[in-house]
Backbone as a ProteinNet text record, in pm:
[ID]
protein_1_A
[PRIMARY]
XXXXXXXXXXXXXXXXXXXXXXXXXXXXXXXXXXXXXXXXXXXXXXXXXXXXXXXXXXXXXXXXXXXXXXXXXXXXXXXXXXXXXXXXXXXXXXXXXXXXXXXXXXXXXXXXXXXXXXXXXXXXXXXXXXXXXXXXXXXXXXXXXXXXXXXXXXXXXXXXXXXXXXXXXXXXXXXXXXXXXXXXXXXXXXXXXXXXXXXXXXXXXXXXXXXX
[TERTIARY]
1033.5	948.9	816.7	767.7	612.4	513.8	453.9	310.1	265.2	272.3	172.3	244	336.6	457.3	409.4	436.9	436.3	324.5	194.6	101	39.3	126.9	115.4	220.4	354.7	420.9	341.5	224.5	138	61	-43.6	-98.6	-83.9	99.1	149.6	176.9	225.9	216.8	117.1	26.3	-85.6	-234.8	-172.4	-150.1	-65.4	17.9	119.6	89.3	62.7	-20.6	-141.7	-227.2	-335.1	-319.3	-272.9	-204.4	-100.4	-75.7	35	-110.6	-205.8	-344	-436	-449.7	-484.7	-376.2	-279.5	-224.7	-191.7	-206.4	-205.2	-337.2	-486.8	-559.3	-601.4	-572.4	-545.3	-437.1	-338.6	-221.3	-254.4	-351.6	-413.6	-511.1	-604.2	-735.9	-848.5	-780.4	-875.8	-845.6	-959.1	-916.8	-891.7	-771.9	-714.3	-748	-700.9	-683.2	-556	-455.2	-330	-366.3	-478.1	-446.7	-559	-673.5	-785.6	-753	-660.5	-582.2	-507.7	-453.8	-361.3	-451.8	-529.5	-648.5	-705.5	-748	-842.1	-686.6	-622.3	-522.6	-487.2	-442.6	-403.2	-481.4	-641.3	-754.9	-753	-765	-812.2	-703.8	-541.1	-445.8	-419.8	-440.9	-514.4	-623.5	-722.4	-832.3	-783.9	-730.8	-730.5	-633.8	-519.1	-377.8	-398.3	-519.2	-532.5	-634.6	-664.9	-789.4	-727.8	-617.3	-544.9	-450.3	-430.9	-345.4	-389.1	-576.6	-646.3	-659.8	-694.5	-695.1	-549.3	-435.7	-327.8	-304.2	-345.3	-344.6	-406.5	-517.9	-644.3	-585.3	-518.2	-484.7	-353.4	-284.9	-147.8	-183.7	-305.9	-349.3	-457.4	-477.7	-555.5	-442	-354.5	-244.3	-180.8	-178.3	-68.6	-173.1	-276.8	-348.3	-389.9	-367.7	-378.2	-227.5	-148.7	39.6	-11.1	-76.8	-71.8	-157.5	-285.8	-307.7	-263.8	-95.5	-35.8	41.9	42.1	93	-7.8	-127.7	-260.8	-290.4	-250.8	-310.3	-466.5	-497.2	-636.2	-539.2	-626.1	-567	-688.3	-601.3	-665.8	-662	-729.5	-701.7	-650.8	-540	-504.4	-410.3	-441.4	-388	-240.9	-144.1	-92.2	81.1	131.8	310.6	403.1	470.5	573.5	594.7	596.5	601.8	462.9	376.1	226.3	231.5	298.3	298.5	357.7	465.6	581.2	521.7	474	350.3	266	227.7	121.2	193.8	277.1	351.4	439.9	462.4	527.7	427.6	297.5	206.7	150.7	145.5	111.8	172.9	326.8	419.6	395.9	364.7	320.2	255.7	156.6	78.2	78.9	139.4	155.6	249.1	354.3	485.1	530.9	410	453.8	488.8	498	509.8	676	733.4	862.3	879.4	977	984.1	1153.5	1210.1	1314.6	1355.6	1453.9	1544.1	1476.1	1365.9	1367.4	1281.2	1202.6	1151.3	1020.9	911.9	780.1	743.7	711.7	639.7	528.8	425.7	332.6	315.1	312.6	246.9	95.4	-8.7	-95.2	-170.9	-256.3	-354.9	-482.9	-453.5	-576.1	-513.6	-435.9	-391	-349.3	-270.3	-247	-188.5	-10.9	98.6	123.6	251	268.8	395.3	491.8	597.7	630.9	680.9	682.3	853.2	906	1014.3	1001	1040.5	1064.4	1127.6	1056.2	1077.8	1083.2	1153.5	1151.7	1097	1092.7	1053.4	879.5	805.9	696.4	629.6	713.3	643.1	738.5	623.7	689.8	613	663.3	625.8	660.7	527.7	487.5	490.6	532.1	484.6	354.1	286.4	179.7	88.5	122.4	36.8	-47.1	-202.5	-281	-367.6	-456.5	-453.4	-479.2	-391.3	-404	-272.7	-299.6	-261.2	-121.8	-90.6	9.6	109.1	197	262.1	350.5	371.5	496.2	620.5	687.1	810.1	884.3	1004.4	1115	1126.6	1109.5	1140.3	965.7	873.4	766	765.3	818.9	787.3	901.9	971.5	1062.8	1018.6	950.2	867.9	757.6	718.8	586.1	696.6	772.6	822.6	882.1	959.8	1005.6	896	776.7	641.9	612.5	614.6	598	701.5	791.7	915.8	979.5	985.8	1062	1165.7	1221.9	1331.6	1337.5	1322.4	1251.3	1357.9	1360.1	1421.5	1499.3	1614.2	1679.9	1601.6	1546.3	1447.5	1347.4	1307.5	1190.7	1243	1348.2	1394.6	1335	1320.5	1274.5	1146.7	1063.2	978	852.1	831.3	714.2	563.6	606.9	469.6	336.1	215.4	132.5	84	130.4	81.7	209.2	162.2	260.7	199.7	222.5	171.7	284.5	253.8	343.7	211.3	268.9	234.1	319.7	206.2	312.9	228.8	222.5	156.4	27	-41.9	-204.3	-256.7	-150.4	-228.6	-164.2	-248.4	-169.9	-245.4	-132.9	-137.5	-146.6	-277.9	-252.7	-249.8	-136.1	-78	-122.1	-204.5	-240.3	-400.6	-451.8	-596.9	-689.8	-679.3	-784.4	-783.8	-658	-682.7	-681.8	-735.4	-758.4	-897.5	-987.7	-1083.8	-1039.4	-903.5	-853	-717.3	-735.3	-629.1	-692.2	-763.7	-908.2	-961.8	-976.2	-1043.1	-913.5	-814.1	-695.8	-598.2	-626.5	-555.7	-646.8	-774.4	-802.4	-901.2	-897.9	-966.2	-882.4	-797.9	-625.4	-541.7	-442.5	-311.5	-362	-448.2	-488.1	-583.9	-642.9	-773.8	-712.8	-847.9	-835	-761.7	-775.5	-757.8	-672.8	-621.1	-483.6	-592.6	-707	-811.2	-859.6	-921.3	-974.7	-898.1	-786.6	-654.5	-652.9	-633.8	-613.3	-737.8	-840.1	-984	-1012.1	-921.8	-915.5	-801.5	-717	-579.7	-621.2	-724	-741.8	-838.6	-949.9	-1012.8	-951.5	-824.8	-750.9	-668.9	-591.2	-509.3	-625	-712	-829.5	-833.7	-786.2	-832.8	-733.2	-594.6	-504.5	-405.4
2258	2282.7	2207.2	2151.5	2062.4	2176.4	2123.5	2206.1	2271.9	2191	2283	2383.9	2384.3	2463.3	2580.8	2593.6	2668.1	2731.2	2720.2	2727.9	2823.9	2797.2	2838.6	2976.9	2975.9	3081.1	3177.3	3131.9	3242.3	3305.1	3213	3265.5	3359.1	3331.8	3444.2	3568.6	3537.9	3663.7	3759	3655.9	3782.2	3811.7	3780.4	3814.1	3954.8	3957	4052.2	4192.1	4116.6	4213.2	4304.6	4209.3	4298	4353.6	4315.9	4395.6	4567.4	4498.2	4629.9	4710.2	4712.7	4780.7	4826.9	4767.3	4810.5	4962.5	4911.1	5034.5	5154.2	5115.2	5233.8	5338	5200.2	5288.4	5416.2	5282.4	5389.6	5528.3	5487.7	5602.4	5706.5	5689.5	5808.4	5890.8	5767.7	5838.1	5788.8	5738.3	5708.6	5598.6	5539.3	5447.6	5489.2	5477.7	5469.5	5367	5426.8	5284.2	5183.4	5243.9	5184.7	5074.6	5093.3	5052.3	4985.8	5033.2	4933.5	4803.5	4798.9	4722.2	4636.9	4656.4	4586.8	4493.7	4577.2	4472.1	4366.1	4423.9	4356.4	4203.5	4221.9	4114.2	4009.9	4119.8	4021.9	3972.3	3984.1	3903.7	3795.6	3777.1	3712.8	3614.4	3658.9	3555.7	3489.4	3550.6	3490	3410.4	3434.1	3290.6	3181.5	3243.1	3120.6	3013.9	3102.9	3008.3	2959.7	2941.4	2883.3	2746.5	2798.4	2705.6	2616.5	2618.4	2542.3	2465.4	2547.5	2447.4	2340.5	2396.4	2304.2	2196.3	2167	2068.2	1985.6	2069.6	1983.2	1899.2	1951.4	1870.1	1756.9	1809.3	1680.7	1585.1	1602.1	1472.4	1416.2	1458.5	1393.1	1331.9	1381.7	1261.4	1154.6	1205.1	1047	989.5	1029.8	959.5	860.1	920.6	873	757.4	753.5	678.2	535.9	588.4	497.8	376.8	449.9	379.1	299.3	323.4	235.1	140.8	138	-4.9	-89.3	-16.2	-130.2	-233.3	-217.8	-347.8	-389.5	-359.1	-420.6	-575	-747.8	-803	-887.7	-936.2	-1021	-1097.7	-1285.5	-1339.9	-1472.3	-1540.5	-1689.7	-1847.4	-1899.5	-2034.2	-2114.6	-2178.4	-2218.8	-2354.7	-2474.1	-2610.2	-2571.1	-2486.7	-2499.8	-2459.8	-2592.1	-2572	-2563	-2513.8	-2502.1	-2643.2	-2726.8	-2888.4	-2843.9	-2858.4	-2867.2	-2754	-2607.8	-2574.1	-2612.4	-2657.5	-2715.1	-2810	-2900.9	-3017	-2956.7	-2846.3	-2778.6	-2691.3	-2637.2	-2538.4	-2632.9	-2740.7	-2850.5	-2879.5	-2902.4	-2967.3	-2852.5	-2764.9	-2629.9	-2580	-2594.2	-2527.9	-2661.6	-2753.4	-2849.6	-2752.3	-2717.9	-2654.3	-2497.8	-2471.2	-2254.2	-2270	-2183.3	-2176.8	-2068.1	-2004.9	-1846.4	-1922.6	-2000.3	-2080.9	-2138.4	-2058.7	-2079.5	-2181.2	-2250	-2325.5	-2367	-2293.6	-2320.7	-2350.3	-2331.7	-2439.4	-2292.6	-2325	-2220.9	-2087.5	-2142	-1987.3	-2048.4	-2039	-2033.4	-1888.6	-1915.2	-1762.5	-1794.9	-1757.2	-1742.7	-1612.6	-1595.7	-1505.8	-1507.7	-1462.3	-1530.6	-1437.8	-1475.8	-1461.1	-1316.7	-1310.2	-1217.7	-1099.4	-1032.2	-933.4	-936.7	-1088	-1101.8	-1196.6	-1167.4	-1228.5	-1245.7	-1355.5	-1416.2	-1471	-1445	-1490.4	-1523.2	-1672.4	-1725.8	-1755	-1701	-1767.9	-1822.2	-1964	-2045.4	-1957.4	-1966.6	-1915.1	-2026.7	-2138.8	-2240.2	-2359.3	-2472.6	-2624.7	-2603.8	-2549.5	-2573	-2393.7	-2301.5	-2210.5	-2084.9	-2012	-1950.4	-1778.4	-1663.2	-1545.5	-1541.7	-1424.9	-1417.2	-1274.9	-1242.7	-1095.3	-1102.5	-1027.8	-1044.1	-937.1	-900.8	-757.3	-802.3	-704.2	-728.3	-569.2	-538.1	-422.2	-315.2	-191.9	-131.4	-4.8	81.9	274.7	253.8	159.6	197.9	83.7	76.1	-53.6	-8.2	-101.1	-146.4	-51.2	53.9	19.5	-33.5	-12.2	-97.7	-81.4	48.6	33	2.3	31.5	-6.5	-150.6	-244.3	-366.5	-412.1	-382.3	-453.6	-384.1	-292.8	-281.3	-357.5	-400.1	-506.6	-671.1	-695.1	-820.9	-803.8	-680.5	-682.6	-680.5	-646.3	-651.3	-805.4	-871.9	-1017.7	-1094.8	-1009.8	-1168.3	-1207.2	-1136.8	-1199.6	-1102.9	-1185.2	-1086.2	-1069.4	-988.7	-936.4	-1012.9	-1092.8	-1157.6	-1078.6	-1102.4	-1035.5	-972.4	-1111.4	-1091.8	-1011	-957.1	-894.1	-724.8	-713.5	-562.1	-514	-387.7	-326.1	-428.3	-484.9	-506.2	-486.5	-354.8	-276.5	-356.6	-432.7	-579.8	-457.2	-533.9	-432.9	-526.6	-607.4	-659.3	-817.9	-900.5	-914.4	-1035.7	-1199.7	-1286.7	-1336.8	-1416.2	-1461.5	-1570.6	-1677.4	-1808.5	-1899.5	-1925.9	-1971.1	-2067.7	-2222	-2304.3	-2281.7	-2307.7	-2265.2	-2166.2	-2060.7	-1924.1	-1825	-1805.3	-1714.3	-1566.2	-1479.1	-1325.5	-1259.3	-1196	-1098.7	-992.9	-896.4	-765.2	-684.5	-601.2	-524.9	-590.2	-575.3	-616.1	-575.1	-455.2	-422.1	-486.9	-538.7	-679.7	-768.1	-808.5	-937.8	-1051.1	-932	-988	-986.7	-910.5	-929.4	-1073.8	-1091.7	-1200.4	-1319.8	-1341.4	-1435.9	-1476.6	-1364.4	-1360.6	-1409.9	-1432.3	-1399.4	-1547.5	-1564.4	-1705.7	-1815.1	-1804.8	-1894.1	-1995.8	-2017.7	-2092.8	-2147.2	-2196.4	-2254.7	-2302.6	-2191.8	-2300.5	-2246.9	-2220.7	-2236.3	-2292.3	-2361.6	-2444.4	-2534.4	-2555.7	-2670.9	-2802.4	-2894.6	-2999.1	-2987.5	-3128.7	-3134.5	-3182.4	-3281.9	-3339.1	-3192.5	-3090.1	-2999.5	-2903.1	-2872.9	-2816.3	-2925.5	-3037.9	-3136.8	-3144.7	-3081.7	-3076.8	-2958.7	-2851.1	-2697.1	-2641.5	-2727	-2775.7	-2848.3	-2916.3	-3017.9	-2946	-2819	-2739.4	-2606.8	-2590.4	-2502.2	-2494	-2620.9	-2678.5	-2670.4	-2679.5	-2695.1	-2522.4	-2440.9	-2299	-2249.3	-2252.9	-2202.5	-2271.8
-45.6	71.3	55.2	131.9	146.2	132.2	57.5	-12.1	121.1	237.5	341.1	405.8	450.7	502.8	358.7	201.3	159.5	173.3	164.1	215.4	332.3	464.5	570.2	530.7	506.6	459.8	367.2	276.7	228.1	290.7	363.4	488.8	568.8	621.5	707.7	678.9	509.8	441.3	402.5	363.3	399.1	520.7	627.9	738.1	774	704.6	720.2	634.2	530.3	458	513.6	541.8	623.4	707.7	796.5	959.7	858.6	772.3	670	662.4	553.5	542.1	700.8	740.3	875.2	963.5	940.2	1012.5	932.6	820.4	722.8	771.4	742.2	813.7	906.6	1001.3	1158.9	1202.6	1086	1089.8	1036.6	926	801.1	877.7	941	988.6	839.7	726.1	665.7	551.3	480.4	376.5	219.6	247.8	98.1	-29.2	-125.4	-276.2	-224	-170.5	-155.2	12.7	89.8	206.8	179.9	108	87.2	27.4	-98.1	-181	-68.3	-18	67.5	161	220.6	337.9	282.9	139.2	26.2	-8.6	-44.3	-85	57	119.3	253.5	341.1	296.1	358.5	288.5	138.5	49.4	47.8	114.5	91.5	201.6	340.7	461.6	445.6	410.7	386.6	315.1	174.7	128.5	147.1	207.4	188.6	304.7	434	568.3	528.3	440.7	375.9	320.2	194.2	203.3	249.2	348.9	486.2	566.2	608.3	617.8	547.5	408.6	362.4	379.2	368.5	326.4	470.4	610.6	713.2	722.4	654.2	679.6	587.1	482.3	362.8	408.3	499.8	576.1	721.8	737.9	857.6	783.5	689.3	658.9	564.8	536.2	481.7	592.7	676.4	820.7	831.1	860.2	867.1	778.9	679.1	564.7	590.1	609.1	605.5	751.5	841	926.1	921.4	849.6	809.5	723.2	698.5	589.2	692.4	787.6	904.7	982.3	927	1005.1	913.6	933.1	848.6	888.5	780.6	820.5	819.6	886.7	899.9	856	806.5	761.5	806.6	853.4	902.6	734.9	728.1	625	629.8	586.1	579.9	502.6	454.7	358.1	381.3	428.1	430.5	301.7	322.9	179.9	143.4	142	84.3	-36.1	21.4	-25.6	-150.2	-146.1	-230.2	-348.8	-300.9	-388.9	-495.7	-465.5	-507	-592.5	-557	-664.3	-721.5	-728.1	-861.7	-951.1	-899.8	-983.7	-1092.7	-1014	-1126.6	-1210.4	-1142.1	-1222.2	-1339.6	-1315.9	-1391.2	-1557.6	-1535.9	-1673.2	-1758.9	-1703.2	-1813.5	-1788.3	-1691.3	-1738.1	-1753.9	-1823.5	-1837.5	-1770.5	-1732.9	-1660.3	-1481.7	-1482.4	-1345.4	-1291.3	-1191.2	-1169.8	-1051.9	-1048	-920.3	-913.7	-821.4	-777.8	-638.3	-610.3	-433.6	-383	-272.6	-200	-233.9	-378.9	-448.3	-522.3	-542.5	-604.2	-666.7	-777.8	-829.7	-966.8	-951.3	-1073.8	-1115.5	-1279.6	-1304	-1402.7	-1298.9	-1346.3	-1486.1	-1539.1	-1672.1	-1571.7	-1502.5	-1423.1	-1340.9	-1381.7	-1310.8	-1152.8	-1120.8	-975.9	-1005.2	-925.4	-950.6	-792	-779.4	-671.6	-652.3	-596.8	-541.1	-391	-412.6	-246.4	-193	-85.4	-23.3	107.6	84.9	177.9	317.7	412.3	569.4	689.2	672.9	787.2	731.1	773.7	773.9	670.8	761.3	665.8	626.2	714.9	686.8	581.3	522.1	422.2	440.2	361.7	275.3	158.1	113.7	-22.9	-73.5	-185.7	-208.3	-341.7	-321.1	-421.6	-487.4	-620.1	-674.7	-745.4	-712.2	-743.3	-859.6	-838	-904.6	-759.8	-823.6	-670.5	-765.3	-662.1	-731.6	-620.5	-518.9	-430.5	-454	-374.3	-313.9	-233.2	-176.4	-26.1	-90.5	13.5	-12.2	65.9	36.3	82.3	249.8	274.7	428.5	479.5	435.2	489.4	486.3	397.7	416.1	468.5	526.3	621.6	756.7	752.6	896.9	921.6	801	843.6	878.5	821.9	808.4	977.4	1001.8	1125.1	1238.2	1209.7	1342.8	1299.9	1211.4	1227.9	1313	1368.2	1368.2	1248.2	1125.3	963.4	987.2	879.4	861.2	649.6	615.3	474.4	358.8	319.8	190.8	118.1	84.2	-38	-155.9	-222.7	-323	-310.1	-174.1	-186.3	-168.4	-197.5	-227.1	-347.7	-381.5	-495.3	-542.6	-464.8	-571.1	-619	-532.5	-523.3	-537.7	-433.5	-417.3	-347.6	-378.3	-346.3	-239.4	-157.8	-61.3	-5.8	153.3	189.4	210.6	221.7	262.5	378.5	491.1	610.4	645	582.6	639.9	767.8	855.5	971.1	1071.6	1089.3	1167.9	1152.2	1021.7	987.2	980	987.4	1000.7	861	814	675.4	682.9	690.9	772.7	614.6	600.1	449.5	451.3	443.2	475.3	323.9	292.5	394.3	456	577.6	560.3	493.3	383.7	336.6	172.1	207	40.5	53.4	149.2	185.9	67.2	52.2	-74	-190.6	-218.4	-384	-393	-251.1	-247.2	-300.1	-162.3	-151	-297.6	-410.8	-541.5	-615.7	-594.3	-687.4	-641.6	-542.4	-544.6	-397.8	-379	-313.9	-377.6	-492.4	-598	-660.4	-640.1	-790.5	-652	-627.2	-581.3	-397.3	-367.7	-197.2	-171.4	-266	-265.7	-133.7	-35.7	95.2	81.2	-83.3	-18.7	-205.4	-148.6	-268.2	-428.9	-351.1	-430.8	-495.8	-458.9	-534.3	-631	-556.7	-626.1	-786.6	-789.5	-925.9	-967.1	-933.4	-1001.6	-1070	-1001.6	-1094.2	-1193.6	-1156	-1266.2	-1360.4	-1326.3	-1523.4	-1567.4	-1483.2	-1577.6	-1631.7	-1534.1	-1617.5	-1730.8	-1695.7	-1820.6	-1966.5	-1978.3	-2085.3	-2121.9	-2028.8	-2085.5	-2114.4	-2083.4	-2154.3	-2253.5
[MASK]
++++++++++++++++++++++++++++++++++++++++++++++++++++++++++++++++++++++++++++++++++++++++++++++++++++++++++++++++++++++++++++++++++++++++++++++++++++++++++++++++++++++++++++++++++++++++++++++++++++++++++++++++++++

C-alpha cells in the first residue's frame, strides 16, 4: 500500500476512534479513563496521521512536477553533424583509450565524472545519452516518452541505461533533456568534443593529449 493511502487509513482510524470516545461521553453523561483515553488517542492519531498525509501529497505533486520537466529541453544553436563528430572521436580516441568509435556508435568515457554515448539518427543528425553527477536518471519508459515527444524513436542501445540525461541533435539545433542540466552538460562537454570550430577542438586535443 503507498505510504499516503496508509496514512489516510490511520487518520480514519482515529477518527473513528474519537467519534468511539465522544459517544461514550454523551451516552454516560460523563468522562471516563476509558473514553477520555480513547478521545485523547483518536485526536492525536487524527492530527497526526492528516498531517502526514499532508506532507505525503505535497511531495507527489512536486514529484509529478519534477517528472515533467524531464521532457522540458533547453536548446542550443550548434554547428555539429554526425560526420564532424566522427572526425573528432577518431582523433580523440589516439590518445584516450576510454574513447569508442564504431559503424553508427560514438561513446567517451571521460576523466570528470561525465560520460557520453552517441547514435547516429539520419544523414547528419544524431542522439546522445549522457550521465553526469545527479541522485536520478531516465527510465526506460520515461525516455522513450521524451524520444517519442521529439519525433525519435529510442535506440536499442539506449535500453537499461539509466542515462541521467538525453541529447537530440537535429539541423543546428541540439535539444538537452532534461533542461535543468543543461549547465552540467555545457561544463562537461562544451570545451573538448563541442567546441565551435574543428580549429579549436585540435587546439584542446594537443593540450589534452599532454595531461593524460
Amino acid at each position: 500500500m503507498d505510504e499516503w493511502k496508509q496514512n489516510a487509513v490511520f487518520a480514519l482510524a482515529g477518527m473513528i476512534i474519537l467519534a468511539l470516545g465522544c459517544w461514550i461521553i454523551i451516552d454516560n453523561g460523563e468522562v471516563s479513563a476509558k473514553s477520555a483515553t480513547l478521545v485523547v488517542l483518536g485526536l492525536g492519531g487524527t492530527i497526526g496521521s492528516s498531517w502526514l498525509v499532508a506532507l505525503d501529497v505535497r511531495e507527489i505533486l512536486s514529484t509529478r512536477r519534477e517528472k515533467a520537466k524531464l521532457g522540458t529541453p533547453a536548446r542550443l544553436e550548434l554547428d555539429m553533424p554526425y560526420h564532424e563528430l566522427v572526425a573528432r572521436f577518431l582523433a580523440l580516441a589516439k590518445v584516450d583509450d576510454m574513447v569508442t568509435v564504431e559503424q553508427g556508435w560514438l561513446s567517451w568515457k571521460t576523466q570528470s565524472f561525465a560520460d557520453i554515448s552517441i547514435r547516429r539518427a539520419g544523414e547528419s543528425d544524431w542522439m546522445a545519452l549522457y550521465w553526469v553527477r545527479s541522485n536520478w536518471h531516465y527510465t526506460d519508459t520515461q525516455l522513450r516518452r521524451v524520444c517519442k515527444s521529439a519525433a525519435q524513436e529510442m535506440p536499442e542501445e539506449f535500453k537499461k541505461a539509466k542515462a541521467h540525461g538525453l541529447l537530440i541533435y537535429s539541423k543546428g539545433v541540439l535539444s538537452i533533456y532534461p533542461e535543468p542540466h543543461r549547465k552540467q552538460v555545457e561544463d562537461a562537454f562544451m570545451d573538448n568534443i563541442f567546441l565551435p570550430t574543428r580549429e579549436t577542438f585540435m587546439t584542446w586535443l594537443a593540450e589534452y593529449a599532454d595531461e593524460v
